[in-house]
Every structure is written in C-alpha cells, then in structure tokens.
C-alpha positions in Angstrom: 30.8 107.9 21.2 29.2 107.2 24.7 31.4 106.1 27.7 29.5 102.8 27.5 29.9 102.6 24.2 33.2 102.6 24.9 33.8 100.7 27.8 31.8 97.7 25.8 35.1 98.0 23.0 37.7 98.0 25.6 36.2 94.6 27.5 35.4 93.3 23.7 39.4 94.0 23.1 41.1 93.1 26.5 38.7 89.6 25.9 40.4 89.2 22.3 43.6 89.9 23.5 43.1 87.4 27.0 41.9 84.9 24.6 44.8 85.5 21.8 47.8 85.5 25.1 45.7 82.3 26.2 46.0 80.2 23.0 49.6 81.2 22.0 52.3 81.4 24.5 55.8 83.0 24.1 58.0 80.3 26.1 61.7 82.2 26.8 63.3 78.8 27.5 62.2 77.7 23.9 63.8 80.5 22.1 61.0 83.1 22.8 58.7 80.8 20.4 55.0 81.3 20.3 53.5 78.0 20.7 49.7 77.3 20.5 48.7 75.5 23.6 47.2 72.8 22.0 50.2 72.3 19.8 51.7 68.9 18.9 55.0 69.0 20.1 58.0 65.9 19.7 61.6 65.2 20.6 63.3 64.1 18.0 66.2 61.9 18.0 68.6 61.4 14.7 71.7 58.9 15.2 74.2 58.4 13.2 77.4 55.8 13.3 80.5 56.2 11.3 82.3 52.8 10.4 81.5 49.7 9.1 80.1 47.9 12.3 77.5 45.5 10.6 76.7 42.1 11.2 78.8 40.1 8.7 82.1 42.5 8.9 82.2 41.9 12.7 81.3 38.3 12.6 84.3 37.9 9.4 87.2 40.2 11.8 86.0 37.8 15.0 86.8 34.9 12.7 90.0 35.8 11.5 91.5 37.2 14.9 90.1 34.3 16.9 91.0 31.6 14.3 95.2 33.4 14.7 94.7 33.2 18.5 93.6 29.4 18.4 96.1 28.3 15.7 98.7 27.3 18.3 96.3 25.0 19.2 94.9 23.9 16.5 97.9 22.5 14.4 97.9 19.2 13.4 99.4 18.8 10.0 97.8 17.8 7.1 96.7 13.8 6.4 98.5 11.8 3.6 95.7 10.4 2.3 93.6 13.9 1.9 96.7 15.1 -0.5 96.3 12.5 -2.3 92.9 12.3 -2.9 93.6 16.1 -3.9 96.3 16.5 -6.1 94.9 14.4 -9.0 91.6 16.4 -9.6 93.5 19.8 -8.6 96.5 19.1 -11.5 93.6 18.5 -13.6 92.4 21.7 -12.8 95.6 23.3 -13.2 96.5 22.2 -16.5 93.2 22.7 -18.5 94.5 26.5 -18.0 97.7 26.6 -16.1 98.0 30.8 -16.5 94.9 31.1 -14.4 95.1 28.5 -11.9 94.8 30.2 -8.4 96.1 28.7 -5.8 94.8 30.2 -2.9 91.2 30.4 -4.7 91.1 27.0 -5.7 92.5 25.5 -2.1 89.3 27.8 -0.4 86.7 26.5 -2.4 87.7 22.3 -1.7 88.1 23.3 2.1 84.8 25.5 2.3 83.2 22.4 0.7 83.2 20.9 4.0 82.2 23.7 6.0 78.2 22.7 5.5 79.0 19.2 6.9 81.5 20.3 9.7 78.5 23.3 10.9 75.5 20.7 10.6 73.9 20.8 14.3 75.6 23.6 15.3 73.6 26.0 18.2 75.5 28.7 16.1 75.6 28.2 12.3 76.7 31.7 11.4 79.5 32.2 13.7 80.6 28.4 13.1 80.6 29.4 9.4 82.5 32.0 9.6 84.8 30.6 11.6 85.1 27.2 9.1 85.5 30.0 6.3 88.2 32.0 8.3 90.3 28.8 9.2 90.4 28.1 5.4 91.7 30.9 4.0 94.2 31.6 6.7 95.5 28.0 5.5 95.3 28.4 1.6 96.9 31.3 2.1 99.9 30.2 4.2 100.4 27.1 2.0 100.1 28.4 -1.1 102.1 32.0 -0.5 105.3 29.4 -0.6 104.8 28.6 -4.6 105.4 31.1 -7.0 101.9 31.9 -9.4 104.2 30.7 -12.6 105.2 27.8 -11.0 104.1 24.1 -12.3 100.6 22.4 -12.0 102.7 19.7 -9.6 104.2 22.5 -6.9 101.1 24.8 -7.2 98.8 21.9 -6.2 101.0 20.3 -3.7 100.6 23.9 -1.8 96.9 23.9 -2.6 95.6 20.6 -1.4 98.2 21.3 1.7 96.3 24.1 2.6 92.9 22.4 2.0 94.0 19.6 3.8 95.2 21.2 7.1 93.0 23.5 7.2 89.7 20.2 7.2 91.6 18.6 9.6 91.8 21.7 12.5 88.6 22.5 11.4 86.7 21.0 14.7 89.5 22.7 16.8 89.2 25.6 15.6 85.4 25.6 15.0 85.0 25.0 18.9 88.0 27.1 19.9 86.6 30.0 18.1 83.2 29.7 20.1 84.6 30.0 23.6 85.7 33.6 22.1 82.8 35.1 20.4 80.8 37.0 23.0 84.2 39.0 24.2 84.6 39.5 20.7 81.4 41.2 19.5 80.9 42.9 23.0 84.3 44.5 21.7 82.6 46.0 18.5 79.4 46.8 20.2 81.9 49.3 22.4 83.7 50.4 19.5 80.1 51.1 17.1 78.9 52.7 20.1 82.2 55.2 20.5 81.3 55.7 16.6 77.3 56.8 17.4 76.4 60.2 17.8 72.6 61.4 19.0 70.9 64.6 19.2 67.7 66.1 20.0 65.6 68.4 18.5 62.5 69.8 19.5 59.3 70.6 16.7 55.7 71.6 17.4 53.4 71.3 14.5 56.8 70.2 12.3 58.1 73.6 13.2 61.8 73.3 14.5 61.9 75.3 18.0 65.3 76.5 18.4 66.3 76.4 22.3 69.5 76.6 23.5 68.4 74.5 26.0 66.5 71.3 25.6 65.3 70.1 28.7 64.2 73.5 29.9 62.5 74.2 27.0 60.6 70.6 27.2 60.2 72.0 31.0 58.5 74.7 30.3 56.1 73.5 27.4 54.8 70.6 29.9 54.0 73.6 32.1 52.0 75.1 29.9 50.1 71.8 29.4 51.7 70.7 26.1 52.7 67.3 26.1 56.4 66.6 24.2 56.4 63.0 22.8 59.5 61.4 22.2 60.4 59.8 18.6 63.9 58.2 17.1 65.1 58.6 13.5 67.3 55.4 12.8 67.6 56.2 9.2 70.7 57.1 9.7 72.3 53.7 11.2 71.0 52.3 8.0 72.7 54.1 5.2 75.2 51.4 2.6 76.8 48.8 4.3 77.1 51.1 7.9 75.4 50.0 10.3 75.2 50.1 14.4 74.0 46.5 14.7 76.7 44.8 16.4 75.1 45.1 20.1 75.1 40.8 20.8 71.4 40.1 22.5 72.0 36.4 23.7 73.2 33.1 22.3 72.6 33.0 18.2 73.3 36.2 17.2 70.9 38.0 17.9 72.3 41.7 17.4 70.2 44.7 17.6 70.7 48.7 17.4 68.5 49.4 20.1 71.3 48.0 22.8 73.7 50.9 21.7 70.6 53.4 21.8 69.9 52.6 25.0 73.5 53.3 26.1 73.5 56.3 24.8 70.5 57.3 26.6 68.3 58.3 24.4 65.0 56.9 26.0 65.6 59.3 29.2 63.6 58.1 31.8 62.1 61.7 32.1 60.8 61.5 28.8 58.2 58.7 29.5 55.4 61.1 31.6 
C-alpha cells in the first residue's frame, strides 16, 4: 500500500473518530455516561406524602378541635320549647323499632337539618359546614352518652332532642367562633403534610436513567456540553387513595393547593429555570 494511500486511511479514521468523540461525550460527573450531544435530557422530580392530609380530613379535625376550644363559650343550654317540639316525633321514632333507635344518630341528623339554613350566605360554606356538623355531634354525643342503648323511648329521646337542641342553639357561636380559628389551623396541617413530603431528583436523557452521585454537577456539566436539562414534577404520587398533600391554604375560601408545599420544599430551584 502507498504512504498516501495510507496517510488518506489514517485522516479518514482520526475524522471518524473526531466526529464519533464529538457526537457522544463521556461526562465523569454523570457517572462516566456517554451522552449524545443533542440528547434530550430532564430532571425529574417524584413526591411522595405519607398521612392522610386531604382536604376534608383536615377541614373535619379543624372542626372538632376548634368547636372543644370554643365550647366554653358557646354554652347556652338547650330551649324548652325545641324539646318539646322534639320529643314527640323522636318517641315516634323510637318505638316503631325501639332495638335500633340510635340515639346519637338520630340527635345528628335533626341538628344537621339546620346546618343548610344556619351556612346560607356564608363567605365560607365548607368550613361553616363543617363546623355546624362538628358542633352537632360533639352535642349528641355528650347528651346522649348519659342514657343507656336499652333504655326507654322517653329517656333515650329526652337525651336526643337535648343534644339536638343545644347543639341549634350554639350553633351561630360556634359557627363564628370557629372561623376566627381556621387559618392557624390549616397552616398547622400544611406544616405537618409538608414534614410528611419527601422529593427526589433524577436525571434521564433520552428516558435513559443517568446515575450520578451528584446531581447538580452532573446537570453542570451536561449544560457545558451544550445539552439543555429541563425540569419536570411527577405528582402522581400525592394522589394515590385518600392521601393527599393538599392542605397548603391559598387565601380566604379554601382554596388549598399542593404546589404551596412543593414550593417549600424547593423543588423549582431557581437555577433550574436557564
């Protein structure tokens, strides 16, 4: 073979292997992976919460603990003529099947019949619902834990329309107690769902997982070599049963969200928006 024969194969080579090193770099802060430079590259983020932080469980335990904080206010005793009104319709009840009469059952459905009326107009109906709700059971349940199940259709009523009773006439109190309360209270759970949250980030190019020990070096050196890492967040995770990061309040009306306790966990890095 002539030398220029030969020297033509070497520069044909060397321009085949320039070409090879220029369109797939080995990047040591991304594990030593060969990455093509025009590679589509993403951080992804996966979070994940442990605990039952959604909407209506923290709007039910605000209720209950605020209604047992505002109950030393809210205590005027029960009106005669509610009782009874009550007690008629309620033995009625009673005695068409006095082995399944619940009390307590019975006493929350007349007192939750007036939470619709006592919530109409409200800037908050949820919250006032569930504070209307909360206020009646924590009354049935007081007045009619003093009457034994087998006792008769006269004491178990007397302990049912009670409750009912007390319980529609603190309802206002309590109603607007309970709102003076609510935003300490669900800024309370959005600390605790957030203590529950974990993130992480992983880093894929062309859905290939690129296993670096360290992530922002790694995202560092890519953007060095001209490929851009885009950013992406996998909430599937917040989403799964009844477990869900949504108790960050966002203003007046309840307007939760799980991007408030993404954002404090600093997910969206500023760094990450070049």
């Amino acid at each position: 073979m002539s030398l220029i024969r030969r020297s033509m194969i070497g520069l044909a080579l060397g321009a085949a292997l320039l070409a090879s090193s220029d369109a797939n770099a080995r990047i040591d802060e991304c594990g030593g992976a060969h990455i093509e430079r025009g590679a589509s590259c993403e951080l992804r983020y996966e979070a994940s919460c442990e605990g039952s932080c959604d909407i209506d469980a923290a709007l039910t335990a605000c209720a209950a603990d605020l209604q047992a904080a505002c109950s030393g206010q809210c205590d005027v005793d029960a009106d005669i003529s509610c009782t009874s009104d009550c007690r008629p319709a309620c033995e009625a009840e009673c005695s068409a099947n006095p082995g399944a009469f619940d009390c307590a059952a019975s006493c929350q459905l007349d007192c939750e019949g007036s939470c619709a009326a006592s919530c109409e107009g409200s800037d908050d109906s949820a919250e006032c619902r569930a504070s209307c709700e909360s206020t009646c059971s924590a009354e049935c349940d007081a007045s009619c834990e003093v009457q034994a199940p087998d006792a008769d259709c006269v004491a178990q009523c007397e302990g049912c329309c009670g409750g009912s009773c007390t319980a529609e006439v603190n309802l206002d109190c309590q109603i607007s107690c309970q709102a003076e309360g609510y935003a300490a209270c669900q800024d309370a759970f959005a600390e605790e769902c957030a203590s529950n949250c974990t993130a992480s980030g992983s880093i894929f190019c062309d859905g290939q997982y690129i296993d670096a020990d360290d992530t922002d070096a790694c995202i560092d050196a890519l953007e060095a070599e001209g490929i851009r890492v885009e950013s992406t967040v996998d909430l599937s995770g917040l989403f799964e049963g009844e477990a869900a990061c949504a108790v960050q309040p966002g203003g007046k009306g309840g307007n939760w969200g799980v991007l408030g306790v993404l954002f404090g966990l600093g997910l969206f890095a500023a760094r990450r928006k070049r």
